[in-house]
N, C-alpha and C positions, 0 to 999 in steps of 0.2 A: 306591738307584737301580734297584732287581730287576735284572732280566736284561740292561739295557741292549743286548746285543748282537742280541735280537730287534727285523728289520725291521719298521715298520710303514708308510702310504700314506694321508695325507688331502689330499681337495679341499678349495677354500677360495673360497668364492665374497665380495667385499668390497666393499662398496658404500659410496657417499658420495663427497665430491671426490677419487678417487683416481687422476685421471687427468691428466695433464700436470703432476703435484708430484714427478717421481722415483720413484716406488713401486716399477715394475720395476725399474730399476736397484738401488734399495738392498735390494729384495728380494734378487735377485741376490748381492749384496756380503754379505747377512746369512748368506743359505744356503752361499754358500764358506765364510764364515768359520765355522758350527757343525758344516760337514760333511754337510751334507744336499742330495738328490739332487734332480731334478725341474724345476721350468720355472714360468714365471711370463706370462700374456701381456695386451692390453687386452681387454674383450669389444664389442662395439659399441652396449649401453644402459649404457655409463660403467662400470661394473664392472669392475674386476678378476676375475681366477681363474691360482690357482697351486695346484702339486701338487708336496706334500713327501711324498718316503721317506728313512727313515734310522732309525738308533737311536730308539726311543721318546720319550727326554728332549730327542733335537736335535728333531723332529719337533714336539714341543710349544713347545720355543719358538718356533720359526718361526710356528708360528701365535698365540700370546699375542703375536709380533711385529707381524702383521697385525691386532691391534686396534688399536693406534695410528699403525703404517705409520711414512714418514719425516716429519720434523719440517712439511712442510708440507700434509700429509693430512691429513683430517677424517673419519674412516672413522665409520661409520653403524651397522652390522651389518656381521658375520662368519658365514655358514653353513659348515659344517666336515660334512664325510663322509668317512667310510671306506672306504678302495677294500684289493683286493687289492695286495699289493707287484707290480710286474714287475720289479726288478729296473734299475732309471734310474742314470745316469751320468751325473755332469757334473750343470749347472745351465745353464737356458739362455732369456734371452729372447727369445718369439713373438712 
């Protein structure tokens, strides 16, 4: 798992039907449950966009989670970037 304890910060931009299926919510529910930090919100051309920091390994799955999303998403594409950490607390939907 290397270092696991180095923070790291990706954006996730998600396209496809992800909007009115739960996604934030279970976004939400995924990132407590692995421990990772950040916020999840809708964009207004139907997209989604959420920002995980955490352990490298939590960090990854949150976004291998966003390829499929919850059971009634149809997700399209995934762009993923790297941001610096700030340091986020909590999980929170915008």
């Amino acid at each position: 798992m290397g270092s696991g304890g180095e923070l790291v910060r990706r954006r996730v931009l998600v396209s496809g039907h992800v909007q009115g299926v739960w996604f934030r919510q279970s976004c939400q529910e995924q990132a407590i449950h692995v421990g990772v930090a950040g916020w999840v919100r809708n964009l207004p051309d139907g997209r989604v966009e959420a920002c995980f920091e955490g352990a490298g390994p939590a960090v990854d799955r949150m976004v291998r989670w966003c390829h499929h999303g919850p059971p009634r998403a149809r997700v399209r594409a995934v762009l993923v970037a790297e941001e610096r950490p700030a340091g986020a607390s909590g999980f929170e939907v915008r």
